[in-house]
N, C-alpha and C positions, 0 to 999 in steps of 0.2 A: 433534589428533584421531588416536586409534590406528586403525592397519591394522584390519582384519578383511573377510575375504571373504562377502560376501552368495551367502546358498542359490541356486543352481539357479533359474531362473524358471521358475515353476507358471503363468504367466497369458501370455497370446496376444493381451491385448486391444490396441485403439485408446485414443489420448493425447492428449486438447484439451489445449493448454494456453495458459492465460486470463490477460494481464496485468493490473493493476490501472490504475485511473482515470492519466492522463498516460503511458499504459505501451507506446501505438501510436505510431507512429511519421503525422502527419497531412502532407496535401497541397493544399495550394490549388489546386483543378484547372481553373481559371477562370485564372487566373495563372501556370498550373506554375509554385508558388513553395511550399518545402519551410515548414512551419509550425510543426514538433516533431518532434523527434528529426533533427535537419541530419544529422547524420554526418561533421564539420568543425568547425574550430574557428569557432566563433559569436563575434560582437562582442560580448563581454559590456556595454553599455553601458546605461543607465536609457533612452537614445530609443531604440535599436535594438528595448530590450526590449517598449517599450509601443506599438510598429509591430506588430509581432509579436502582440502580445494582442490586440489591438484585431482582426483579421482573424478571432479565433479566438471572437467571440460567434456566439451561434447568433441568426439570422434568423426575423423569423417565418415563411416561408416552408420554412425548416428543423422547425422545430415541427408544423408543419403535416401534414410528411410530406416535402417535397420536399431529398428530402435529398445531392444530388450535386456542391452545390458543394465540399465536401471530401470526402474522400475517404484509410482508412487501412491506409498503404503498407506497414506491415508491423509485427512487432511489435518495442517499440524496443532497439536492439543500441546505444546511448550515451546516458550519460546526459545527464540535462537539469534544469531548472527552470522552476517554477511561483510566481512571487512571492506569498508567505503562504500556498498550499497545501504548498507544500515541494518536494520532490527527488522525481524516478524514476531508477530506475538501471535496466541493462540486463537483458536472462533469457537470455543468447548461454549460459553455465553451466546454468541448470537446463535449454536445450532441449539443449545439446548431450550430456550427461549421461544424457537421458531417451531419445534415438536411440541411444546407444549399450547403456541397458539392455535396450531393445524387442525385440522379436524380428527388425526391421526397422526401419529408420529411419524409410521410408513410415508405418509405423505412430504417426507424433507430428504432430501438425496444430498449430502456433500460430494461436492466434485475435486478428487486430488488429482493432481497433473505433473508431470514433468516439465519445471517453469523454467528448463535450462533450454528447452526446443521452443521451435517458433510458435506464435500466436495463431496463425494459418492450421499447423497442424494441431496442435490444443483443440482448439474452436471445430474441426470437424470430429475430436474424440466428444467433445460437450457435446455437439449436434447429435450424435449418435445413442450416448446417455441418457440426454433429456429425452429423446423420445421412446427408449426404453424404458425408464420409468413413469412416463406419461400412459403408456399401454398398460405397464404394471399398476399403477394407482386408478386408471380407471376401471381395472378387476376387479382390484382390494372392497371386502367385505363394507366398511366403514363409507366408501364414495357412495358402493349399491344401496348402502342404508339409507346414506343422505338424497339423493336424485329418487327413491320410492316415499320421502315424503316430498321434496323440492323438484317436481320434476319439468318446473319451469326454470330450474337452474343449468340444465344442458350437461354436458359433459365437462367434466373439470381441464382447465389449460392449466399454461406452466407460467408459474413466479420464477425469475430469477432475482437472486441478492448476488451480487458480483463485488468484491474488494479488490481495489488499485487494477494488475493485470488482466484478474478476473472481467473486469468491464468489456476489456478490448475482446475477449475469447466470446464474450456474448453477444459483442456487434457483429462478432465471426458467423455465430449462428443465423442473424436476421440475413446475414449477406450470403451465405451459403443458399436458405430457403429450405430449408427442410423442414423447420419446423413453421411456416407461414400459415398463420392464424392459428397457430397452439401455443402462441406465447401471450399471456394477458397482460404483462407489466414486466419491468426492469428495474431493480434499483441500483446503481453503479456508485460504490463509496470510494470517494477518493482515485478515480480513474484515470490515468494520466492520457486522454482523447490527445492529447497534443503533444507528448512526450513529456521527458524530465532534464533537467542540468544534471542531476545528481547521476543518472546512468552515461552521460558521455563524457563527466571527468572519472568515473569507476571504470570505462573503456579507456579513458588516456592513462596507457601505460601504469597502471597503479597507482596512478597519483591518489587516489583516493583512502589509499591504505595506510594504516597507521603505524610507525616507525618499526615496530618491531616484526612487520612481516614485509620482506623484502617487496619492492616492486616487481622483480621480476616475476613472482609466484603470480599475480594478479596478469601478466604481461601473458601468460602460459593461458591464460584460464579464459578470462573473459570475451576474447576476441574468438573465441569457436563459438561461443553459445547465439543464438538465435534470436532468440527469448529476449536479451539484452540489447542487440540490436532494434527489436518491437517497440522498444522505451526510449529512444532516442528522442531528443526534443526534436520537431518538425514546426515550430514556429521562429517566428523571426525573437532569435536569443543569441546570436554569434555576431560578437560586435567586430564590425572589419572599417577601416577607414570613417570613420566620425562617426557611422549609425552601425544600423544592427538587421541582418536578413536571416532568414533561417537557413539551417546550415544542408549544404546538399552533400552527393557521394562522396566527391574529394573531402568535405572539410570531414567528416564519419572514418574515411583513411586518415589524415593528417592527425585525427585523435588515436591512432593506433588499431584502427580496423581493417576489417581485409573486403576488399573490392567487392566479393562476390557476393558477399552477405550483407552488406551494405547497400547494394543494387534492389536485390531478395528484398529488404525490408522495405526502402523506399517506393518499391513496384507494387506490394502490397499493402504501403500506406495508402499511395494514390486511388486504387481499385475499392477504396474504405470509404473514401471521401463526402459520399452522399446519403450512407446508411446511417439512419436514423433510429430509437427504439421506443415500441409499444409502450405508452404511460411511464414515460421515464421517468422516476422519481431519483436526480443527480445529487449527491451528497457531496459538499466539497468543503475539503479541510482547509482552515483561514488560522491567522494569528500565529503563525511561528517562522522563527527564522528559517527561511527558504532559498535556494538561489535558482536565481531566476533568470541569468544571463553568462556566457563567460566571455574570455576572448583568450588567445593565443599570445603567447611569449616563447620563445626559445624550443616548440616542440610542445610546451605545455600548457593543459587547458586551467584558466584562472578563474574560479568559478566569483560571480559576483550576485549582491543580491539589491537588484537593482534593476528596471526596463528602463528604456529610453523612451519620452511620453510622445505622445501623439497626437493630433486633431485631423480627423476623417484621413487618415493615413499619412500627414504633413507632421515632419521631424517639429519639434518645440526645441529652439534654443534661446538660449537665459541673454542676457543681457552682453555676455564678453562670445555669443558665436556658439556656445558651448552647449551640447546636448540638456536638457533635462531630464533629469533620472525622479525613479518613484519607489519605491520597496512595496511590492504590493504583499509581499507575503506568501503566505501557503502553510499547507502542511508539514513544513521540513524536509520532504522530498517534492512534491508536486507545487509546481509555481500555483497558485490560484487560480488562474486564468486557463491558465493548461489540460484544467480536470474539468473544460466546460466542453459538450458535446455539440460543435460548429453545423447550427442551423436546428438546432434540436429546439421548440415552444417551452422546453421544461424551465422551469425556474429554479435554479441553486439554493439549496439547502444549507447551509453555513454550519459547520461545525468548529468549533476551537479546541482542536487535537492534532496530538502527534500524527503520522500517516498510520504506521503498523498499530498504532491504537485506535483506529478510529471504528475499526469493524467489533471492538469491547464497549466501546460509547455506549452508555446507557439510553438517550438520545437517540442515536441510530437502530440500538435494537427496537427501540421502542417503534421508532417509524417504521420498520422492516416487517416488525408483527404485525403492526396499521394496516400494513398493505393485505394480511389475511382477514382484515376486517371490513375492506371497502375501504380505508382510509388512505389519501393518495399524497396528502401535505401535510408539515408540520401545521400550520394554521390550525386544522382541523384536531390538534391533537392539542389545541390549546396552552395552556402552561407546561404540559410533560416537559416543555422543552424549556423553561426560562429558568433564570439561575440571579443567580447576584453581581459577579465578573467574569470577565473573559481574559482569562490567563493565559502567559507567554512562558514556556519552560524551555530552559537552556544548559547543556553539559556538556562536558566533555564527549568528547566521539569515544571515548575506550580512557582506561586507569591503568593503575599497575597496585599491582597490593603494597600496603603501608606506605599509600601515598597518596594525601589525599584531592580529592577531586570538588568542583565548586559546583553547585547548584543554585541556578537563576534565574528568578522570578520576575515576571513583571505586568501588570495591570490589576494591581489592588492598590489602592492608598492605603498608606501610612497607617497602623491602627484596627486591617481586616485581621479577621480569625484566619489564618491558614495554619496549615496543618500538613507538614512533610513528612513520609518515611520511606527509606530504601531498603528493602526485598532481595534478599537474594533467591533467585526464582527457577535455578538450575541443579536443585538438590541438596545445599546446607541448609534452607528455609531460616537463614537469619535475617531478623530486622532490627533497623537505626532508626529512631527518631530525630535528626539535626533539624536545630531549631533554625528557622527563616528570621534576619533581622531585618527591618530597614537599612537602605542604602543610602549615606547620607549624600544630599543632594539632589536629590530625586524625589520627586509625587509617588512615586508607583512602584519604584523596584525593590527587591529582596535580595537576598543571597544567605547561603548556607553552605557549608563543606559536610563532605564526609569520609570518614575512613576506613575503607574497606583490607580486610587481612589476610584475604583469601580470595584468588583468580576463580573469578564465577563470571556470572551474570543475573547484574543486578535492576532491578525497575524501580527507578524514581516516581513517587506519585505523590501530587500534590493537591489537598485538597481546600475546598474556600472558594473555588469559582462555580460556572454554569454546572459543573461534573466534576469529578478527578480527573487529572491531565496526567499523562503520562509516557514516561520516556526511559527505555535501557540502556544501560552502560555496562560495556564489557570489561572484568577486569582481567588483564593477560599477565601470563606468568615473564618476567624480565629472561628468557632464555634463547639463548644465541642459535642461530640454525649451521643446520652442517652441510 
């Protein structure tokens, strides 16, 4: 990414900034027993794992409103995993990045939250935050300095940065109204406005988990949380009978959920529907394998990556009758299409990143800081954002030690410099360099293995395109549960 110096900061305001679902760091506080985001190197093992999940269902007493037996510690500074929702990586970069563009560091409030309960209730603890820190920083010494020479600049409002889940808890804020006309802008990276596939095959019965932790442990867990429900896809993805409608309460039971919560969620999709936000600057993650449809077989959801196409709402079939399908891609969690905010004038932002890496993009922090500068589009931020390719990186979902796993590449020809290594990033701090070869037959693709000898978690990063791309793999211990 070329140098260039960002203008002068025109803006004085306050900085929430929102991680996405798995993105706080939680605390067993009945226990003082750390529950996500350890901060040490964790056993990666299949029972260590499903100890650990099992603690992390929500209660009904939790649903209820009584909400103090967990408790979250902050927002997460290491990464971690979620078996069959995927990876959270850290925002230590985009917060530290965003105190240094501010006019003050005081000026940047991380928001950690409890992303196992609903969006509904999140979104009115955010409401309540931002506006405490909005009273707080327009005390703070450094605002009063700035409005006694700028005092044609007003009182400072609030920026929010929001990642993936984060998005929806900020459209919570505009629709709540508490803070109306204290918000100056939004920027929502990777926000699943329309839900995901990836959360309603992680709701079907565990399918989504990888062999060495049973489905029932996922069967126990997921179907209480709230949170989960928020993420469901609400667009037309559930292929029934030759096309594809979006799925309503039954088919959300049929995937292994329970009635009531499923109601909850769709009651408070519907009430969402119109809320729009202030200078929305939508970031939306393109270019990796994503699913973006399923359909049902024998009780289980078949995730596929593929839409069925359309002209002004008119099914397209091929020549023998048959649907036309499209891969449009996405982030590897969020369909493309899905993290776009229906009815919103903003224009998408394109990034070519994993999801839980996209709030690390050098790219995005760069835009995020923009927005403390008056800068509201990439355009404006010129080349910060151009690069040489746009890279596709593909893994395994999870490994096992001394065994090794394929890393694969795709959208560079034959001949680019890339530049692979794998990180373990959970506390041994060992790195691999496996070299990327061409695939023969192919314009574009690579592959490399690697061999990991130790159950951690490790992050693949590959470099040679617009940024480093990057993606975690978990490696589990081969042990049997009791």
């Amino acid at each position: 990414m070329s140098e260039r110096r960002i203008p002068e900061r025109l803006l004085h305001d306050a900085v929430v900034v929102v991680p996405g679902i798995m993105g706080s760091a939680l605390r067993d506080v009945e226990n003082d027993t750390p529950l996500w985001g350890v901060g040490r190197l964790f056993q990666y093992s299949a029972r260590a794992h499903a100890q650990r999940l099992r603690a992390l269902a929500v209660t009904d007493a939790e649903r209820a409103g009584e909400t103090g037996r967990i408790e979250a510690t902050g927002v997460l500074n290491v990464a971690d995993w979620f078996p069959g929702l995927g990876h959270a990586q850290p925002y230590n970069a985009l917060i530290s990045r965003l105190r240094r563009a501010a006019l003050h560091k005081a000026a940047v409030l991380p928001f950690p939250y409890d992303w196992r309960l609903s969006v509904e209730h999140n979104g009115a603890l955010l409401a309540r935050e931002a506006r405490r820190h909005l009273d707080s920083w327009r005390t703070h010494g450094a605002h009063r300095s700035y409005l006694d020479e700028h005092p044609e600049a007003g009182p400072a409002k609030v920026l929010i940065v929001a990642h993936s889940m984060g998005g929806l808890l900020a459209r919570e804020v505009l629709h709540r109204g508490d803070m109306n006309g204290d918000v100056r802008a939004v920027m929502t990276v990777g926000t699943p406005f329309a839900g995901s596939v990836k959360a309603a095959v992680m709701l079907n019965s565990g399918k989504g988990a990888p062999g060495l932790l049973p489905p029932a442990v996922l069967r126990e867990i997921t179907p209480t949380m709230p949170g989960l429900y928020d993420l469901l896809p609400g667009y037309r993805c559930c292929e029934d009978g030759g096309d594809m409608r979006a799925p309503d309460v039954d088919d959300i039971v049929a995937l292994g959920g329970r009635h009531d919560l499923a109601q909850a969620s769709a009651d408070w999709r519907a009430g969402r529907s119109d809320i729009l936000l202030p200078e929305h600057v939508m970031v939306v993650g393109v270019g990796q394998r994503t699913w973006q449809s399923y359909r049902m077989e024998a009780g289980a959801a078949v995730a596929q990556r593929y839409m069925f196409r359309r002209n002004e709402g008119r099914l397209l079939l091929d020549a023998y009758g048959r649907p036309r399908t499209q891969n449009r891609k996405g982030d590897g969690t969020v369909y493309r299409f899905a993290a776009h905010l229906r009815g919103s004038d903003a224009q998408p932002v394109t990034v070519n990143q994993e999801h839980s890496a996209l709030a690390r993009s050098e790219g995005v922090i760069d835009l995020a800081c923009g927005m403390l500068s008056g800068l509201r589009h990439p355009d404006e931020l010129g080349d910060m954002l151009g690069g040489e390719h746009e890279l596709e990186l593909h893994t395994s979902e999870w490994a096992e030690p001394d065994t090794a796993f394929t890393i694969e590449v795709s959208g560079a020809p034959h001949g680019s410099d890339l530049e692979c290594a794998v990180r373990e990033v959970s506390g041994l701090d060992t790195v691999q360099y496996p070299a990327l070869k061409p695939v023969r037959g192919t314009e574009h693709g690579w592959t490399a293995t690697c061999l990991p000898d130790r159950p951690g978690l490790y992050e693949v990063e590959v470099r040679g395109g617009v940024e480093p791309i990057r993606r975690l793999v978990p490696v589990l211990a081969a042990e049997q549960h009791g």
